[in-house]
DSSP file (Angstrom, degrees, kcal/mol; ACC not computed):
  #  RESIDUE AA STRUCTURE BP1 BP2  ACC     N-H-->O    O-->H-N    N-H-->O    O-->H-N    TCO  KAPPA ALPHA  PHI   PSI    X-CA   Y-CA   Z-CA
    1    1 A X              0   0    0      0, 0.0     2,-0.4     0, 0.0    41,-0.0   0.000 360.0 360.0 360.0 150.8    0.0    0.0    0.0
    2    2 A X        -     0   0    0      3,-0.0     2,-0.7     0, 0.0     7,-0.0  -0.991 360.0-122.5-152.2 140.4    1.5    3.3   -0.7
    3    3 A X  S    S-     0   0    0     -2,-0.4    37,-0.0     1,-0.2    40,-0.0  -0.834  77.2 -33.5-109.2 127.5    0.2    6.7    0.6
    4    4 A X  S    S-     0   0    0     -2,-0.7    -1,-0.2     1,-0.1     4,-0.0   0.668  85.8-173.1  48.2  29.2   -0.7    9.4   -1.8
    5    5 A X        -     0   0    0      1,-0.1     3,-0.1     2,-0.1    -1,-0.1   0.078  29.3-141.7 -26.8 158.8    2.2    8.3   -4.1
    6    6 A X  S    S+     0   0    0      1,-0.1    -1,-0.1     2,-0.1    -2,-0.1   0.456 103.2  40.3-101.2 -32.1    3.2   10.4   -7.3
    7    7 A X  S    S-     0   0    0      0, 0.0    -2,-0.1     0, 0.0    -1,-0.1  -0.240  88.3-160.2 -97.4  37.7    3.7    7.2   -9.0
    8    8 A X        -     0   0    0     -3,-0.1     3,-0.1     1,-0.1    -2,-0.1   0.071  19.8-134.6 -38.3-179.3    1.0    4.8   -8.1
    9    9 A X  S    S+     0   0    0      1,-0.1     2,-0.2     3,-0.0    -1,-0.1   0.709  89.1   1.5-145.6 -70.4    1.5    0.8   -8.6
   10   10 A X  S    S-     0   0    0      2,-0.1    -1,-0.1     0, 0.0     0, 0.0  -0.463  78.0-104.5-138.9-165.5   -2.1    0.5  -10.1
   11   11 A X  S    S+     0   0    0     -2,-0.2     2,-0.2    -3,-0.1    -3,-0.0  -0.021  87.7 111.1-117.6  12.5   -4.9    2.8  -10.9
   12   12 A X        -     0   0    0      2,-0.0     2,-0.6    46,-0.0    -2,-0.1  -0.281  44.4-177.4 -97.8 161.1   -6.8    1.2   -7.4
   13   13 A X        -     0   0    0     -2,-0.2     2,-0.6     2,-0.0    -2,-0.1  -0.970  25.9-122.0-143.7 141.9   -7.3    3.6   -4.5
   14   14 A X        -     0   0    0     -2,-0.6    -2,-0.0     1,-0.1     2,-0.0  -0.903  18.8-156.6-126.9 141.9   -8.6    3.2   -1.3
   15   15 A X        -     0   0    0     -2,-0.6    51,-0.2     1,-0.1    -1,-0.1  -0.145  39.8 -95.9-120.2  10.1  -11.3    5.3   -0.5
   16   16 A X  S    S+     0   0    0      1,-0.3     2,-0.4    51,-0.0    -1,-0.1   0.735  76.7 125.1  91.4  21.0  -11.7    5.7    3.1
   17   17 A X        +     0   0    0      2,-0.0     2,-0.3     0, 0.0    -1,-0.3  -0.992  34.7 162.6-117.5 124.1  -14.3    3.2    4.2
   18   18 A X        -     0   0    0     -2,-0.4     2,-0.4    -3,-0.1     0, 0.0  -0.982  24.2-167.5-142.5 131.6  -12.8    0.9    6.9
   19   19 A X        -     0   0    0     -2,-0.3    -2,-0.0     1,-0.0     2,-0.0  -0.983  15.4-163.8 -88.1 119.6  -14.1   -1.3    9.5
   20   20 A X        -     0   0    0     -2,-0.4     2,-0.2     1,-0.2     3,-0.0   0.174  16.8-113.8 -32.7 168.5  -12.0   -2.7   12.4
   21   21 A X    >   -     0   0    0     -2,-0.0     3,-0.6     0, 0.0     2,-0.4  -0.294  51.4 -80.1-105.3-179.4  -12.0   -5.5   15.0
   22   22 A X  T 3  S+     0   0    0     -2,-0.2     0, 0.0     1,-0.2     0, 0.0  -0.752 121.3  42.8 -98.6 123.6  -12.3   -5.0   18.5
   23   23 A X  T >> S+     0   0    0     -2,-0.4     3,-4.4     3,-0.0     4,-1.1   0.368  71.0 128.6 108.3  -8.7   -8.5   -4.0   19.8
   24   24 A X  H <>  +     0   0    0     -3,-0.6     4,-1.3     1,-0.3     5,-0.1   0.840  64.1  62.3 -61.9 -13.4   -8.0   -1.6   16.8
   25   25 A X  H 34 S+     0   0    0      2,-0.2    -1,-0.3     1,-0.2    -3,-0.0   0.600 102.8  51.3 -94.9   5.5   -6.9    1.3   19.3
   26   26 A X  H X4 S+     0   0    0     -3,-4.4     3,-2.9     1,-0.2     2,-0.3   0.781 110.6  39.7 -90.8 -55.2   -4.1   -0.6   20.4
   27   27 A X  H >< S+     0   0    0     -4,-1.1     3,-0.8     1,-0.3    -2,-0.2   0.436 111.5  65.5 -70.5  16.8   -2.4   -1.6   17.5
   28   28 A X  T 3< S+     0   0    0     -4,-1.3    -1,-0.3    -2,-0.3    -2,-0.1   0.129  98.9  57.9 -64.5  -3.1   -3.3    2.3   16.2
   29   29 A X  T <  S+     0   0    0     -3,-2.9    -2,-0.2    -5,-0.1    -1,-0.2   0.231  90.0  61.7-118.6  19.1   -1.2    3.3   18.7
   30   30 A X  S <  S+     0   0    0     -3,-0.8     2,-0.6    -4,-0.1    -2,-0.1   0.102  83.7 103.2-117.6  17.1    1.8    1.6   17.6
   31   31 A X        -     0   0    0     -3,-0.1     2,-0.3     8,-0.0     8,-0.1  -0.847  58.3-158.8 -94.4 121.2    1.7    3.8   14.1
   32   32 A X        -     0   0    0     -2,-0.6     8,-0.2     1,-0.1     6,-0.1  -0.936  28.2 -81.7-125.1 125.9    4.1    6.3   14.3
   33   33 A X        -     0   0    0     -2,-0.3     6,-0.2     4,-0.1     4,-0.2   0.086  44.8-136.1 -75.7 158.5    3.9    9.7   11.9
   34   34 A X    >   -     0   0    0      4,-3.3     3,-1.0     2,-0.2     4,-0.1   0.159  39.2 -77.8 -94.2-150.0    5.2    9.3    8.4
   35   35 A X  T 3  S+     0   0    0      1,-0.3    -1,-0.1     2,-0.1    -2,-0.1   0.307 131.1  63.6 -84.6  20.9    7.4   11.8    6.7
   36   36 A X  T 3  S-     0   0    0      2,-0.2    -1,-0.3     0, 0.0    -2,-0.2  -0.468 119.9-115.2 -88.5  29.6    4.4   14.1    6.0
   37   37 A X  S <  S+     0   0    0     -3,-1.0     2,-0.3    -4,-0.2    -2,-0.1   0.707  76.8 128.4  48.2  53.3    4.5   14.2    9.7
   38   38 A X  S    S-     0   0    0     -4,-0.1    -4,-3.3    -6,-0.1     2,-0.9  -0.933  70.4-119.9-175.4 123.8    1.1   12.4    9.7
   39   39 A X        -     0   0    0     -2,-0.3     2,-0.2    -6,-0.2    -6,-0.1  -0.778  40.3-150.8 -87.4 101.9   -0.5    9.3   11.3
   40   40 A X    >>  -     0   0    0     -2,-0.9     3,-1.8    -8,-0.2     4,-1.4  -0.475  15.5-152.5 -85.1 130.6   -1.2    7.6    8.1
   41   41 A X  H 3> S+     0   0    0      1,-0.3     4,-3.2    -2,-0.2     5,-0.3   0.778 100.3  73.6 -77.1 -10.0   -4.6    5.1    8.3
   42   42 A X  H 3> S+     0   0    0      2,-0.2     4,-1.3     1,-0.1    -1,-0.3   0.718  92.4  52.8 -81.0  10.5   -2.5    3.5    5.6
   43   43 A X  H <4 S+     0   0    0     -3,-1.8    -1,-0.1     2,-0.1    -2,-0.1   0.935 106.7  48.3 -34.9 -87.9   -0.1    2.3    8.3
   44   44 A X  H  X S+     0   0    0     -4,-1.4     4,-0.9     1,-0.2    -2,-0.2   0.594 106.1  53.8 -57.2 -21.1   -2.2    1.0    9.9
   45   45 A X  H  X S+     0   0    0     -4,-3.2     4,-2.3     2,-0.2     3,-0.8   0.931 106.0  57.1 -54.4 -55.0   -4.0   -1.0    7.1
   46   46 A X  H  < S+     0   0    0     -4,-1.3     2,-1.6    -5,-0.3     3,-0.1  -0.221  92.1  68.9 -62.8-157.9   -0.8   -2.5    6.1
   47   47 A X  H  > S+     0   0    0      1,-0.2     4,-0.8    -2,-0.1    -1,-0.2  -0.758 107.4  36.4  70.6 -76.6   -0.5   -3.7    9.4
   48   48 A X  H  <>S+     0   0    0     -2,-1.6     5,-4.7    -4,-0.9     6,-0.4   0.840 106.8  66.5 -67.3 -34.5   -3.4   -5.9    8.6
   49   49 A X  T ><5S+     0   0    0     -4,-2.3     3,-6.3     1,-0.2     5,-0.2   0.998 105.3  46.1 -42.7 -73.7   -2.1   -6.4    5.1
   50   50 A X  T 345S+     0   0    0      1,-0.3    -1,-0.2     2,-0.2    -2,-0.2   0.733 107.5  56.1 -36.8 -42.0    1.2   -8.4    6.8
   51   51 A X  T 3<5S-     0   0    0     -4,-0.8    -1,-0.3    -3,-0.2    -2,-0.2   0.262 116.5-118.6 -52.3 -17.8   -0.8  -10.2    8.9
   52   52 A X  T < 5S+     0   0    0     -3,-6.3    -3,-0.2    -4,-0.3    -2,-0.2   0.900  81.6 126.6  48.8  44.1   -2.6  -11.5    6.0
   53   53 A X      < +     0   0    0     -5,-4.7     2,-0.6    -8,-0.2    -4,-0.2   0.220  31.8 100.5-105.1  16.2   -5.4   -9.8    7.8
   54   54 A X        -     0   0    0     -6,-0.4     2,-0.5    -5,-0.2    -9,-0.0  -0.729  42.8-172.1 -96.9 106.3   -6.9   -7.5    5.2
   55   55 A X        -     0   0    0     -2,-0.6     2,-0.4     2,-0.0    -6,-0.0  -0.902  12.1-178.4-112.8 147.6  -10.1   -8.1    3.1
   56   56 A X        -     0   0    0     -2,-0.5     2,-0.7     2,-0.0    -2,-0.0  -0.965  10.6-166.4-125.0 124.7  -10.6   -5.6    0.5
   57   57 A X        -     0   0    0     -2,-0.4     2,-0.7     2,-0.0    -2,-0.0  -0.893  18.1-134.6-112.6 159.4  -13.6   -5.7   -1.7
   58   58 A X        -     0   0    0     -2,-0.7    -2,-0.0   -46,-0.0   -46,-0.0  -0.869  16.9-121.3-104.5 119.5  -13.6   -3.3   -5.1
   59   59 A X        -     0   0    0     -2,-0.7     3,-0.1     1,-0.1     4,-0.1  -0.154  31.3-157.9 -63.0 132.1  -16.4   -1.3   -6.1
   60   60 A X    >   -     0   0    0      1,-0.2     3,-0.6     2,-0.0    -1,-0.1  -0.235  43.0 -37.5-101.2-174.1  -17.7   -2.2   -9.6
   61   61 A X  T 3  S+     0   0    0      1,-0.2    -1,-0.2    -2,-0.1     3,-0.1  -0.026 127.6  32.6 -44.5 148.5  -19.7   -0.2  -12.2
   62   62 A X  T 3  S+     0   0    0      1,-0.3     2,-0.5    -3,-0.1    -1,-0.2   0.414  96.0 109.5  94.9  -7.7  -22.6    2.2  -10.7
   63   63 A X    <   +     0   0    0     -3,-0.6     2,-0.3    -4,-0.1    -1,-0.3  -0.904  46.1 178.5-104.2 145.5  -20.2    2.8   -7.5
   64   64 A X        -     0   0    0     -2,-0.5     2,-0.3    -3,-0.1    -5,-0.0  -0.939   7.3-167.5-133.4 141.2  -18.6    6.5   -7.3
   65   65 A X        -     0   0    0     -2,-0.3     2,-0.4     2,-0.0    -2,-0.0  -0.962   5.0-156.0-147.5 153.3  -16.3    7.8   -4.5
   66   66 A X        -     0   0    0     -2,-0.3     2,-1.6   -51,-0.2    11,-0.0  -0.985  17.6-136.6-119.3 112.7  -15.3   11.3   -3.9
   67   67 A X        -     0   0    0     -2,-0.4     3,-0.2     1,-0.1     7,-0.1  -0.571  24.0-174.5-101.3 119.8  -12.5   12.6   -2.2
   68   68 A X        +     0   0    0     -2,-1.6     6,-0.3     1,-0.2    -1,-0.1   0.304  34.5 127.2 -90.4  28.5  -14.0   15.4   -0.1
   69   69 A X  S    S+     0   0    0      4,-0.1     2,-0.4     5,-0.1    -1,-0.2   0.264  75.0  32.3 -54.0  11.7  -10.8   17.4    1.7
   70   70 A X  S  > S-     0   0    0      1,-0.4     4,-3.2    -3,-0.2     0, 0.0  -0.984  94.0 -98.5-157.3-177.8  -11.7   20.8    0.6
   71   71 A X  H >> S+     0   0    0     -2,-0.4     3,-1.8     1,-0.3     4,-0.7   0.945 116.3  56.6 -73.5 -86.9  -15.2   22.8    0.0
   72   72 A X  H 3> S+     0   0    0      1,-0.3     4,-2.3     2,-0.2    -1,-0.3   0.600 106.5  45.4 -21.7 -42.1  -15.3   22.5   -3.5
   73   73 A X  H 3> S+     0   0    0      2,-0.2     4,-1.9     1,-0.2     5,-0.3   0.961 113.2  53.0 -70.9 -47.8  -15.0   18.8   -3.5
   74   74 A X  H <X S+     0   0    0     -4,-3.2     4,-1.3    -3,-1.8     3,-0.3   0.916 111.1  45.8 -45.7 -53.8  -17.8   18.8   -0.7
   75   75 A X  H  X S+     0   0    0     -4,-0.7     4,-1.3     1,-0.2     5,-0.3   0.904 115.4  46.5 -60.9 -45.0  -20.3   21.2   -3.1
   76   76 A X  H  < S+     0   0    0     -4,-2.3     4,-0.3    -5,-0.3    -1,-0.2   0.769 114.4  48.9 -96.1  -2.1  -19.6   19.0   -6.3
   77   77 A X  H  X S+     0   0    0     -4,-1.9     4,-1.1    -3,-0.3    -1,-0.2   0.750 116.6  42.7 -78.0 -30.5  -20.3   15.5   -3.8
   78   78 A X  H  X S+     0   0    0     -4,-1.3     4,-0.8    -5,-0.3    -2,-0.2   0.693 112.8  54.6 -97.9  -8.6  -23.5   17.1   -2.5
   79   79 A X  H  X S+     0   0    0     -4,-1.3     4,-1.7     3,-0.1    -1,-0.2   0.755 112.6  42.5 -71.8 -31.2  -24.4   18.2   -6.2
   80   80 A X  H >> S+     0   0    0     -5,-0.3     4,-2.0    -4,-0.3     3,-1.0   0.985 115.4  47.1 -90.7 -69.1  -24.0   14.6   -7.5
   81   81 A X  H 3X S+     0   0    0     -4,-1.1     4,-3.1     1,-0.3    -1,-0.2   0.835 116.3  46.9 -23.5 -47.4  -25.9   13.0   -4.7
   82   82 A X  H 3X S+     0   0    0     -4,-0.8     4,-1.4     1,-0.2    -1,-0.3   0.908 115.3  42.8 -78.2 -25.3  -28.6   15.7   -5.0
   83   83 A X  H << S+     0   0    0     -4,-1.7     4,-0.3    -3,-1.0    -2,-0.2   0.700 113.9  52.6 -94.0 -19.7  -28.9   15.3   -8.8
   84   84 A X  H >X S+     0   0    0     -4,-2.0     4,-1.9     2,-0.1     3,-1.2   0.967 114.4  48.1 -71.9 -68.5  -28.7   10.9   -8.5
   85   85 A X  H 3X>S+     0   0    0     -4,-3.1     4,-1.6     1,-0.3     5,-0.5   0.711 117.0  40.6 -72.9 -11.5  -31.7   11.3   -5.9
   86   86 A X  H 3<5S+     0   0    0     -4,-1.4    -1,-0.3     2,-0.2    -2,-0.1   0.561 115.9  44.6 -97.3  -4.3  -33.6   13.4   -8.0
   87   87 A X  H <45S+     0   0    0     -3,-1.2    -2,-0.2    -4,-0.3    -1,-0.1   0.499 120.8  36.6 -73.7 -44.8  -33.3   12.2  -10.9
   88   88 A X  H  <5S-     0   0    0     -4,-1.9    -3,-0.2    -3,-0.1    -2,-0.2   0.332  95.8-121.7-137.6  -3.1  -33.7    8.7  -10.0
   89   89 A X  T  <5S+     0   0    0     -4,-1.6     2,-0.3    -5,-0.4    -4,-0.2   0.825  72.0 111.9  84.2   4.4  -36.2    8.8   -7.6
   90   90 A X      < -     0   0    0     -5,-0.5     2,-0.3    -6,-0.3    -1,-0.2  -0.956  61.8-120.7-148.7 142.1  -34.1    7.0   -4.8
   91   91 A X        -     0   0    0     -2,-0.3     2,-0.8     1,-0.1     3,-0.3  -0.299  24.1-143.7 -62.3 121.3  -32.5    8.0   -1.2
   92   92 A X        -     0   0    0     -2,-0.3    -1,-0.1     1,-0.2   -11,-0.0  -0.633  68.8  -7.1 -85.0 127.5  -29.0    7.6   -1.1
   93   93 A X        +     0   0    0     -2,-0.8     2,-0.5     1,-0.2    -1,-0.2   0.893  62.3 179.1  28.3  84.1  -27.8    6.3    2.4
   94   94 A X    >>  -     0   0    0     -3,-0.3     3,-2.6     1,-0.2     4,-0.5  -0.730  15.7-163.6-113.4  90.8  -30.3    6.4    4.5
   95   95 A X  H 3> S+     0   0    0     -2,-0.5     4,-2.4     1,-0.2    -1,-0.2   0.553  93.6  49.3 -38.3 -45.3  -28.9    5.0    7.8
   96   96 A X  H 3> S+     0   0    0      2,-0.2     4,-2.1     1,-0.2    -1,-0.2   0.884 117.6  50.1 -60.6 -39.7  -32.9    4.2    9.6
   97   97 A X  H <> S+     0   0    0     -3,-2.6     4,-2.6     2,-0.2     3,-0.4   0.992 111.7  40.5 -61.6 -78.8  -33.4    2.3    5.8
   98   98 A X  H  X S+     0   0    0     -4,-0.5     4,-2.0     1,-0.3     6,-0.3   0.885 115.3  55.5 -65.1 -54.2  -30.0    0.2    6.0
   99   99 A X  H  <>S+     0   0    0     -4,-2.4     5,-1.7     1,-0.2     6,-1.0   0.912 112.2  44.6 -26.4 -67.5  -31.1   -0.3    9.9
  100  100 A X  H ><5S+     0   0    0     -4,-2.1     3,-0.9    -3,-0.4    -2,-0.3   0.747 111.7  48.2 -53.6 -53.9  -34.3   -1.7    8.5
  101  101 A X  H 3<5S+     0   0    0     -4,-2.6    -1,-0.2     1,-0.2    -3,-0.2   0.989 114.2  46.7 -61.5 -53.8  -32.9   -4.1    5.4
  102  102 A X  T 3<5S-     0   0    0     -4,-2.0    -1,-0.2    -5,-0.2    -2,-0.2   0.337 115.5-115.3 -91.7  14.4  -30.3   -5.8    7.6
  103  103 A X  T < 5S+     0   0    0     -3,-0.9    -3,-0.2    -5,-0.2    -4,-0.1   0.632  76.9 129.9  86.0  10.7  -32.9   -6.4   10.6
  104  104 A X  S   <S+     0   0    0     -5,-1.7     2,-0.3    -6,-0.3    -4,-0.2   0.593  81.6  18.3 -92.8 -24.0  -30.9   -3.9   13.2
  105  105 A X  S    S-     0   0    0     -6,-1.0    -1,-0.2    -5,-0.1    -2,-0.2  -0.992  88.1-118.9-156.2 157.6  -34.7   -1.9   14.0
  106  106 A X     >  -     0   0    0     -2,-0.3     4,-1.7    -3,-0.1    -6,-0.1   0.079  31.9-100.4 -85.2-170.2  -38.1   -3.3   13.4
  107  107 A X  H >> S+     0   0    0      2,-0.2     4,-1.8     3,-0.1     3,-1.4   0.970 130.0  59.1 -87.6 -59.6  -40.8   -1.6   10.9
  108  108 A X  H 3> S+     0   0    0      1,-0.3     4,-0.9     2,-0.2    -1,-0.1   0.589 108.8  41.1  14.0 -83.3  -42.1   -0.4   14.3
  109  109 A X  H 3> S+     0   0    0      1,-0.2     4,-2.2     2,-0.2    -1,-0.3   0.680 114.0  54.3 -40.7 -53.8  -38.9    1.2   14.8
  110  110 A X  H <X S+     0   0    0     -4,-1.7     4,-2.3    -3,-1.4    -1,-0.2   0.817 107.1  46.4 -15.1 -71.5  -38.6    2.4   11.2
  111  111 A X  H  X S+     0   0    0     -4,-1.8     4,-2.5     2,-0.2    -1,-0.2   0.813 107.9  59.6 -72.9 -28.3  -41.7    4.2   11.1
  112  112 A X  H >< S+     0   0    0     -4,-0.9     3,-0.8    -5,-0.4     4,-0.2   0.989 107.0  50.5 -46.4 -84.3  -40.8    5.9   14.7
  113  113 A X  H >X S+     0   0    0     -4,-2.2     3,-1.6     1,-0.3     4,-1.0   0.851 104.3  59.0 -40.2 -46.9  -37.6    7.3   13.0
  114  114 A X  H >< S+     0   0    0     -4,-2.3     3,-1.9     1,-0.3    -1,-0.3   0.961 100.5  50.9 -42.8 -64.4  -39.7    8.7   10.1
  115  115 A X  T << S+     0   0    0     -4,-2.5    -1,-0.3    -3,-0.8     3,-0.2   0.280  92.8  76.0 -72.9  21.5  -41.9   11.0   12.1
  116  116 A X  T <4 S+     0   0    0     -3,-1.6    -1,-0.3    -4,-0.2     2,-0.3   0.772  95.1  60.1 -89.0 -43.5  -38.6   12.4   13.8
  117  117 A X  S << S-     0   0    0     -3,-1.9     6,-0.2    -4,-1.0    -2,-0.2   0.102  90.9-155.3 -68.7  16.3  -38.5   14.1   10.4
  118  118 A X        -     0   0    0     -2,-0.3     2,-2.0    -3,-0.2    -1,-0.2   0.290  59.5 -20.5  44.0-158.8  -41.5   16.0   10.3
  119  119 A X  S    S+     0   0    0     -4,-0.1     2,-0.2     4,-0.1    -1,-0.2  -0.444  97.7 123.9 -80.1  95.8  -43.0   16.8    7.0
  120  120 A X  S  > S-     0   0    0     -2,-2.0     4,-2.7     1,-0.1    -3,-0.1  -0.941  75.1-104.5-144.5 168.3  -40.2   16.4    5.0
  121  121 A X  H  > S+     0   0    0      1,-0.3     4,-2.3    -2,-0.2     5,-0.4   0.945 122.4  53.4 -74.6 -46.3  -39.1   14.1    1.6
  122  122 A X  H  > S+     0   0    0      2,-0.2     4,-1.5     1,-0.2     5,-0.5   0.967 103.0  57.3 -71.0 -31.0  -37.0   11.7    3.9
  123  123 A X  H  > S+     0   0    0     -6,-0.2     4,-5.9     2,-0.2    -2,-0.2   0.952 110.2  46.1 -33.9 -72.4  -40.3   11.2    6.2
  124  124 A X  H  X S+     0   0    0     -4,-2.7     4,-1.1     1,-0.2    -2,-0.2   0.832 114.7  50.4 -54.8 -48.7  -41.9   10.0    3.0
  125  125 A X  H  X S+     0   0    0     -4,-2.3     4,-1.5     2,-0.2    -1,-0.2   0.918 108.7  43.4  -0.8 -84.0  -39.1    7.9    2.1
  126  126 A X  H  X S+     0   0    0     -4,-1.5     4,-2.1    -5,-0.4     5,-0.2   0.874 110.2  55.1 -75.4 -42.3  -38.4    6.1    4.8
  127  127 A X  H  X S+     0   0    0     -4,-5.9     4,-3.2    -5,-0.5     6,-0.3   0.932 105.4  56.4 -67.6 -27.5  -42.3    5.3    5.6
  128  128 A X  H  X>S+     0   0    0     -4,-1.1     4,-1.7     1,-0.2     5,-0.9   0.859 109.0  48.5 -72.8 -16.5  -42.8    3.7    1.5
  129  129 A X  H  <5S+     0   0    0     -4,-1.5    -1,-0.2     2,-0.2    -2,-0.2   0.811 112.7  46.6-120.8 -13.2  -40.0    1.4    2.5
  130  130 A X  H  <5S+     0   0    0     -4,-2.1    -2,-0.2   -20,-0.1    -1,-0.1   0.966 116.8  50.8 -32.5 -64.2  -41.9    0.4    6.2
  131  131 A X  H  <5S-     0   0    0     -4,-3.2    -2,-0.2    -5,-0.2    -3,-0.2   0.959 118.8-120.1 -74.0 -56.6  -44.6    0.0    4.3
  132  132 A X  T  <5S+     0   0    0     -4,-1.7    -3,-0.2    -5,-0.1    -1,-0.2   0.233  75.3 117.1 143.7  -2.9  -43.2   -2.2    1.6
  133  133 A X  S   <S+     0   0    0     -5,-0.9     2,-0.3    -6,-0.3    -4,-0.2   0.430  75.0  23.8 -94.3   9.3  -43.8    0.2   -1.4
  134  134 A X        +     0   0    0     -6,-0.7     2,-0.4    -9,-0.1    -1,-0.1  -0.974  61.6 171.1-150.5 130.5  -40.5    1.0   -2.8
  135  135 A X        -     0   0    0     -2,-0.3     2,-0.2    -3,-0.0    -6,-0.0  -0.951   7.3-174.3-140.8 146.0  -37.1   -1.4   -2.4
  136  136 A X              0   0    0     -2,-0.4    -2,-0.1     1,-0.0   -46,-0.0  -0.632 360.0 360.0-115.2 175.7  -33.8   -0.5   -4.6
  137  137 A X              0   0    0     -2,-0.2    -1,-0.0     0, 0.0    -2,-0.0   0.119 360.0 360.0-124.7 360.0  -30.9   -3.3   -4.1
């Protein structure tokens, strides 16, 4: 793994979605800053790499990643997001929804979260897929 190279290896990146194990804050505290003065998470990935502890999957067609370090990047990630759900008619990451598919809160629960949102387009969301009327994969 190589951080923010000038030469990359391959045309792959990784994009800054990580889950951990239980313990990660010790061995994160044995990562020590790199010569950009910086506690690199790519340390600490290789780490796992060595270990033959890594699993990586790679996002195929339809998958998009952003890197959002400065405002600009932020305005043209919330442009693309706004212009995919409107466009196409479906919420993008909607954490009460993802609860809901993988069984983590009941419809109960669901529909509870909804009315936290008053009258608003994610209300309305999030009750059609309680109710059963809209599922994207």
């Amino acid at each position: 793994m190589e951080e923010k190279t000038k030469n990359p290896k391959s045309n792959y990146c990784i994009t800054g979605l990580y889950f951990y194990p239980v313990g990660i804050s010790e061995l994160a505290k044995q990562v020590k800053p790199s010569a950009r003065d910086e506690l690199e998470i790519t340390i600490l990935n290789d780490m796992f790499l060595q270990k033959n502890d890594l699993k990586v999957n790679v996002f195929g067609r339809g998958m998009t990643w952003f890197d959002t370090g400065t405002m600009e990047s932020i305005l043209q990630t919330a442009e693309f997001v706004h212009m995919i759900e409107d466009r196409q008619s479906i919420q993008i990451s909607a954490p009460e929804e993802i609860g809901y598919r993988f069984g983590w809160i009941d419809r109960e629960g669901l529909m509870a979260s909804a009315d936290k949102y008053g009258r608003s387009p994610y209300r309305e969301h999030l009750r059609a897929v309680a109710e059963e009327k809209i599922y994207h994969q």
